[in-house]
C-alpha positions in Angstrom: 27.9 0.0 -1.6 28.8 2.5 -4.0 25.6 4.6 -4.6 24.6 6.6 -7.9 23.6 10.1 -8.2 19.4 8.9 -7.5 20.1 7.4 -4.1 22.5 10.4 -2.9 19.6 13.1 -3.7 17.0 10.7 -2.0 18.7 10.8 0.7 19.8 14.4 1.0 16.3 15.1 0.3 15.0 12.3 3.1 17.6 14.2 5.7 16.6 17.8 5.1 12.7 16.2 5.5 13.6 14.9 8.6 14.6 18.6 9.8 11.1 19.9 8.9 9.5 17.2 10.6 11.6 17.5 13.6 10.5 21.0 14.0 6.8 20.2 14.1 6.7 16.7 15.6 5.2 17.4 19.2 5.0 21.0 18.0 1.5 23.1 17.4 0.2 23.0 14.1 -3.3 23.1 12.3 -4.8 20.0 11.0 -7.0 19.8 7.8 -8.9 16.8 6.8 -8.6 16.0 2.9 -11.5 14.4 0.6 -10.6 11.2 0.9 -11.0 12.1 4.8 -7.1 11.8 5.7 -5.4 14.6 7.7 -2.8 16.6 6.2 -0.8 19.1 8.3 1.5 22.1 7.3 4.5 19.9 8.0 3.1 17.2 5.2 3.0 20.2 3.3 6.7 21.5 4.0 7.5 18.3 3.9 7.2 17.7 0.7 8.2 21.0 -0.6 11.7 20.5 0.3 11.9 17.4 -0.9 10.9 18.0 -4.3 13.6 21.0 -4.5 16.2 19.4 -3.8 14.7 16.1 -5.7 13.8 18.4 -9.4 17.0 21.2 -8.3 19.2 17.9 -9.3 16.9 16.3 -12.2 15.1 19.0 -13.8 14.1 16.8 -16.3 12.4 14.5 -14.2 8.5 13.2 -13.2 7.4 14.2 -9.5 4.5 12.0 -8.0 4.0 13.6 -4.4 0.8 13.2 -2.0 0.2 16.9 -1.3 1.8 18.3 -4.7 0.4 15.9 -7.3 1.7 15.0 -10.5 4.3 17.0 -12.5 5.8 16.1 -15.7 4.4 12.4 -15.6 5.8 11.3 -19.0 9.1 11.7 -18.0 11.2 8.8 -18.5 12.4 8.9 -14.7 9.8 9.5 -12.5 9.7 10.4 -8.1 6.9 8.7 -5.8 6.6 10.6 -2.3 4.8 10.3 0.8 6.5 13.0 2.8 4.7 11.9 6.0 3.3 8.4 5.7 1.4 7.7 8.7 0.2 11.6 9.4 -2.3 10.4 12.2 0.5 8.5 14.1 2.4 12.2 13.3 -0.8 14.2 14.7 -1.1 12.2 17.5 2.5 11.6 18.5 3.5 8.1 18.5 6.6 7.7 16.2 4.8 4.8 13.1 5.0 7.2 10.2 8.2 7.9 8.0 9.2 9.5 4.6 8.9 7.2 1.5 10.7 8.2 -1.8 10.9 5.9 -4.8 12.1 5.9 -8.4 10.7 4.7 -11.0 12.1 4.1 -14.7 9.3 3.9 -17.5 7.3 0.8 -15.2 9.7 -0.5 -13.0 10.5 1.2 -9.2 14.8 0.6 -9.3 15.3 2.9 -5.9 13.8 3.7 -2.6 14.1 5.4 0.2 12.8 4.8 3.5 13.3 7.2 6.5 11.7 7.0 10.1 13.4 9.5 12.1 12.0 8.8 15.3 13.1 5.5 14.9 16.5 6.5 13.6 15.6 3.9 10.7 16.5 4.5 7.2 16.1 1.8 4.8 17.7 2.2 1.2 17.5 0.0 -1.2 19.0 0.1 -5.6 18.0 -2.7 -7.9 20.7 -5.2 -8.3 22.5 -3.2 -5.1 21.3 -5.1 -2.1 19.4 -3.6 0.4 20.3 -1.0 3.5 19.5 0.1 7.2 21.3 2.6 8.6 24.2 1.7 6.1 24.4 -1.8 7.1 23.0 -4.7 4.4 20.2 -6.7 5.8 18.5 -9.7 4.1 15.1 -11.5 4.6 14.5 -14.7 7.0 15.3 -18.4 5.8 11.6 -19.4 7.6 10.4 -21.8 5.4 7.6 -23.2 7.6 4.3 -21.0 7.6 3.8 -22.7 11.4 7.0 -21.3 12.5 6.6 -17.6 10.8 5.5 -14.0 11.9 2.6 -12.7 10.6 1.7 -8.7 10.5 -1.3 -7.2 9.2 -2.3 -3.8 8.3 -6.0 -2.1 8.2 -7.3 -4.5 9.5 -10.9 -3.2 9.2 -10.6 -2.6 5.3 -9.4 -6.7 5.0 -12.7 -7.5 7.4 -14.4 -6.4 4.6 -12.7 -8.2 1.5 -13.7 -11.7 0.1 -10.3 -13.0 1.6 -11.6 -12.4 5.4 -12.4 -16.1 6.0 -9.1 -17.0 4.0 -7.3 -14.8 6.1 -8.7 -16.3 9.7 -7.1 -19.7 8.4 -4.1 -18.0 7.8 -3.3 -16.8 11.1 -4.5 -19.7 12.7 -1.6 -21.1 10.8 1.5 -18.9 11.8 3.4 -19.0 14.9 2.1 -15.4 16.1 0.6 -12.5 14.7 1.0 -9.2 14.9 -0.3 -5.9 13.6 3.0 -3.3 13.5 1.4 -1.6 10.3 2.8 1.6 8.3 6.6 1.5 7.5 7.7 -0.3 9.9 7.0 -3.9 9.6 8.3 -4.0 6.0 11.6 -2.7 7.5 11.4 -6.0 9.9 10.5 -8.3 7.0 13.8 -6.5 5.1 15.8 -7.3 8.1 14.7 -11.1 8.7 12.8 -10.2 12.0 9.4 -10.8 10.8 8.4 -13.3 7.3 4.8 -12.2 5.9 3.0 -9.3 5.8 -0.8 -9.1 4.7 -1.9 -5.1 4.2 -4.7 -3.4 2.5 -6.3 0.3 2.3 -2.4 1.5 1.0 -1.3 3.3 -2.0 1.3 3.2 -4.4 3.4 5.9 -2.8 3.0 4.0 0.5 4.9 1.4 -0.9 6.9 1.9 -3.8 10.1 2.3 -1.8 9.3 -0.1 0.7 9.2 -3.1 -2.6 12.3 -2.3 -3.9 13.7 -3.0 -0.3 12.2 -5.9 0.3 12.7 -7.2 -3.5 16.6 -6.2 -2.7 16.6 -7.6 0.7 15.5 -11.2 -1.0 12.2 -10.9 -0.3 8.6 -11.2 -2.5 6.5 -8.0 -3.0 3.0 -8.1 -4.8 -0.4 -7.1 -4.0 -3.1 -9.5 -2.7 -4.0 -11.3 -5.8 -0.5 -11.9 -7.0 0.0 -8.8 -9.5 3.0 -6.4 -9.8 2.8 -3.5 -8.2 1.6 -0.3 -10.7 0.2 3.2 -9.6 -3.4 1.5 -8.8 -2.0 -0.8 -6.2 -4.0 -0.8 -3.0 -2.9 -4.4 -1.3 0.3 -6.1 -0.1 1.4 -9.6 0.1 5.1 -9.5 1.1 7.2 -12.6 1.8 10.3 -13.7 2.7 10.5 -15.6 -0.4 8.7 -17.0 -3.5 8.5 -20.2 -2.1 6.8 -18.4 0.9 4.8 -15.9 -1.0 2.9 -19.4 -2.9 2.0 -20.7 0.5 0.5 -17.7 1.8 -1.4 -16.8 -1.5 -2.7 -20.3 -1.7 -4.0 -20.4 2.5 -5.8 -16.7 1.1 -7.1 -18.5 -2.2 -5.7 -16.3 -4.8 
């Protein structure tokens, strides 16, 4: 795959990340708890920073979207979604589910992402109309087309216990072959690689995701939110398929 000038910088960015979360992961460091009641830790922070230098050092002219930095220049016509840590609690208690998520977005529509877990020594990349990438190699979704012979994961759980499709959703995994809850990053990486065929999540945010769609879209796979919609900066749920003809069956066992 011959990559443009976006995906090299996301990935140089992604890499020297990694470094600053390398040097903190298992480390000492000082935990603050934001308004929304989410932790944020100095390596978010650094995180981040280097990141969006290497990111806006490249494309001056461009929109940054980061979780710790906010919005700048947000009527660009090219504009950067980051989490630098997604999944700080896994970080702050060390277990390896978070990673670094960059996406691109052009006017409305995400055309790159990034997806980097270092302590899985996972990166997913992904260009539209390019395919989809881990670790360099292309992977594709499953060809399950029975719902009674799929994997099911879903993510906060307790925020779905709580939503009108609860009941719906019982059905649903009474209907799969098995269930399981691998949650952050990493079950859309096994739904981009054909290892897993549904996902049901909730409680996210755009820059959870956007990089994690455009992998999945690439990868052959169906990415929307819970009732059906395209994904825009308001997106807080996930319905992610295998394929279309997947993604109706599901949608219609949660009645939406």
């Amino acid at each position: 795959m011959q990559k443009s000038a976006f995906l090299e910088t996301a990935i140089k960015a992604a890499r020297a990340g990694e470094e600053v979360i390398r040097k903190y992961y298992l480390g000492d460091f000082d935990i603050e708890i934001k308004e929304d009641e989410s932790p944020v830790t100095i390596a978010d922070v650094e995180t981040e920073k280097t990141i969006k230098e290497i990111i806006l050092g490249a494309f001056p002219e461009h929109g940054f979207f980061g979780e710790e930095t906010g919005k700048t220049n947000p009527d660009a016509e090219y504009n950067w979604l980051i989490d630098p840590i997604d999944g700080t609690k896994s970080f702050v208690r060390q277990y390896p589910f978070f990673s670094t998520q960059i996406a691109l977005m052009k006017g409305d529509e995400l055309i790159m992402g990034v997806s980097n877990a270092p302590m899985f020594g996972e990166m997913a990349y992904a260009e539209k109309g390019l395919g989809a990438f881990l670790n360099d190699q292309p992977i594709k979704v499953s060809e399950m087309t029975e719902l009674k012979k799929s994997t099911l994961s879903i993510g906060n759980i307790a925020t779905l216990a709580g939503m009108p499709q609860w009941s719906n959703l019982a059905e649903l995994v009474q209907s799969v072959h098995r269930t399981r809850g691998y949650g952050d990053f990493y079950h859309y990486h096994l739904l981009a690689a054909g290892k897993i065929d549904v996902i049901v999540e909730s409680d996210v945010n755009i820059l959870d995701i956007a990089a994690l769609s455009v992998i999945i879209n690439e990868a052959g796979g169906c990415f929307t939110d819970l009732n059906g919609k395209a994904l825009d900066l308001d997106t807080t749920t996930v319905l992610a398929c295998n394929s279309k003809a997947m993604h109706a069956t599901v949608a219609k066992k949660l009645g939406v």
